[in-house]
C-alpha positions in Angstrom: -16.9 5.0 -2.6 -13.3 4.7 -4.3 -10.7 2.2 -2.9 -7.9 3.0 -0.8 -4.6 3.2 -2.8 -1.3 2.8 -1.6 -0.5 6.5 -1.7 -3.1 7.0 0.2 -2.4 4.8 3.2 1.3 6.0 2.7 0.5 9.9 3.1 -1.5 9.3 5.7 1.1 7.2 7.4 3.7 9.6 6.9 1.5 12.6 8.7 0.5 10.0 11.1 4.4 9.5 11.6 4.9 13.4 12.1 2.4 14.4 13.9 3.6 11.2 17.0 7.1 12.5 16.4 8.4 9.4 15.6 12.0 8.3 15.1 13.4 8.6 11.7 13.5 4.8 11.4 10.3 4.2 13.1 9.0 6.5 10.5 10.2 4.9 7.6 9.1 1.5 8.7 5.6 2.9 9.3 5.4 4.9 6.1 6.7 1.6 4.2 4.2 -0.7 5.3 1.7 1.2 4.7 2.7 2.0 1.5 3.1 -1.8 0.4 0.9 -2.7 -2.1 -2.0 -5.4 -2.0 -0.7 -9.0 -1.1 -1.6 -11.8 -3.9 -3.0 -13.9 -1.3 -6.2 -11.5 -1.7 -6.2 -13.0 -5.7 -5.7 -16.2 -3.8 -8.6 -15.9 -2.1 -10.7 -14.3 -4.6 -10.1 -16.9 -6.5 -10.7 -20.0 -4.4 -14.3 -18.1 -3.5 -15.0 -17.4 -6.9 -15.7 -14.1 -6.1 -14.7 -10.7 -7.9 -11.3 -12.1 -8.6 -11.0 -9.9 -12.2 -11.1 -6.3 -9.8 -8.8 -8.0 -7.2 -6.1 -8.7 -9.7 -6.5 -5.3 -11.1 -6.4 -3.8 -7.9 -2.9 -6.4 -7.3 -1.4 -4.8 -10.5 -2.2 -1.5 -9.9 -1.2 -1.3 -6.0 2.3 -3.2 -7.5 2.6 -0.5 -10.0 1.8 2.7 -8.0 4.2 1.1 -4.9 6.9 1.2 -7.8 6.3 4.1 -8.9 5.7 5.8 -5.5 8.2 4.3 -3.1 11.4 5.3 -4.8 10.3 9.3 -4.9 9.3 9.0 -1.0 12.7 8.0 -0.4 12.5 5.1 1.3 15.2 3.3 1.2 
């Protein structure tokens, strides 16, 4: 099973978004959240429990990166 990536969760917001008919705004908002990349408070906590906290600050890093690289062409502004 391969994790969820923000452009994942960000397509499937935006079809989501399209297929409710929502507002322009409401569809940006949704679209942007969902796009967002992992919080650091998972490290936080991956860290404080000792548990698996090297794949959890490569999956920080990687959501950061892809949420730069992804949010921009999206156009969300």
């Amino acid at each position: 099973m391969r994790a969820q990536t923000a452009g994942d969760a960000g397509a499937a917001a935006f079809l989501l978004a399209k297929l409710l008919n929502l507002p322009p705004l409401a569809a940006d908002v949704v679209v942007l959240f969902a796009a967002m990349p992992t919080g650091v408070n998972a490290y936080i906590f991956a860290v404080q429990y000792q548990r698996l906290a090297n794949p959890v600050s490569g999956a920080v890093a990687l959501g950061t990166l892809r949420a730069a690289a992804t949010l921009p062409v999206a156009g969300v502004k």
